[in-house]
N, C-alpha and C positions, 0 to 999 in steps of 0.2 A: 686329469691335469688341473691346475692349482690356476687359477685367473688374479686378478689383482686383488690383495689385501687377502689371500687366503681363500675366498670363495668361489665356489664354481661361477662357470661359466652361464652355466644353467639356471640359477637362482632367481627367481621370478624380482627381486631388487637392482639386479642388474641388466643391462640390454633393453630389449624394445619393450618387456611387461615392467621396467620401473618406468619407463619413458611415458606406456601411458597408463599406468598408475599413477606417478606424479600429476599428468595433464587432469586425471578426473578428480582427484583430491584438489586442484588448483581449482576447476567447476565447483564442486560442492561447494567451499569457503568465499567463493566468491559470488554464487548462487544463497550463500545463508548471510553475506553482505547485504548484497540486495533486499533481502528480504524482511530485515532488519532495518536496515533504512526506511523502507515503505511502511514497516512497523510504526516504527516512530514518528513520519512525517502523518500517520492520519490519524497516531493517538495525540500530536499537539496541535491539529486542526482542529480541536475543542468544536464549538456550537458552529462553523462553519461547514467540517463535515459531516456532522447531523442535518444541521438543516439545505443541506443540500438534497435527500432524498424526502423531505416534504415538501407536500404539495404549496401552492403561490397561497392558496386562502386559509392554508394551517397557519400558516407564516402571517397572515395577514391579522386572525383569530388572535394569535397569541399576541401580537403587539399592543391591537385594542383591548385586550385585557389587560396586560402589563401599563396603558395610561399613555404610550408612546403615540399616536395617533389619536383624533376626535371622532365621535361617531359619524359626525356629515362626511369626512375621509374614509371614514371603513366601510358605511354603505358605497361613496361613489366608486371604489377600487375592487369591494366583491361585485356591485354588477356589471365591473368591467371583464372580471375573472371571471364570474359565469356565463358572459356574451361569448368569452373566447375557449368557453369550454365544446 
């Protein structure tokens, strides 16, 4: 017997296997949304997300080298950083 538009009845596009066919296809794409967003919100976290996973006197190291702090400031800040280590 002949169901709507020609196809069986039984046609895995029809009834409860497109039902959730569509719902898992609807996951995936919205699943590789996600995932893409997270993509891109931590490749334009630029030096923010990098220096998030070094340490307080990496971050300290590199500024006194870069000229952004004085030496009397980066001594008193690492022995604050390694009193608190």
């Amino acid at each position: 017997m002949m169901g709507y538009g020609g196809f069986e009845a039984g046609n895995w596009f029809l009834g409860w296997g497109g039902m959730f066919s569509g719902a898992l296809m609807m996951l995936f794409w919205f699943g590789l949304f996600v995932l893409l967003i997270v993509w891109l919100a931590r490749w334009a976290g630029g030096d923010f997300a990098r220096n998030r996973d070094r340490g307080a006197l990496v971050i300290l190291e590199q500024r006194f080298a870069d000229g952004e702090i004085g030496a009397e400031e980066f001594l008193e800040r690492s022995k604050q950083l390694r009193a608190e280590q």
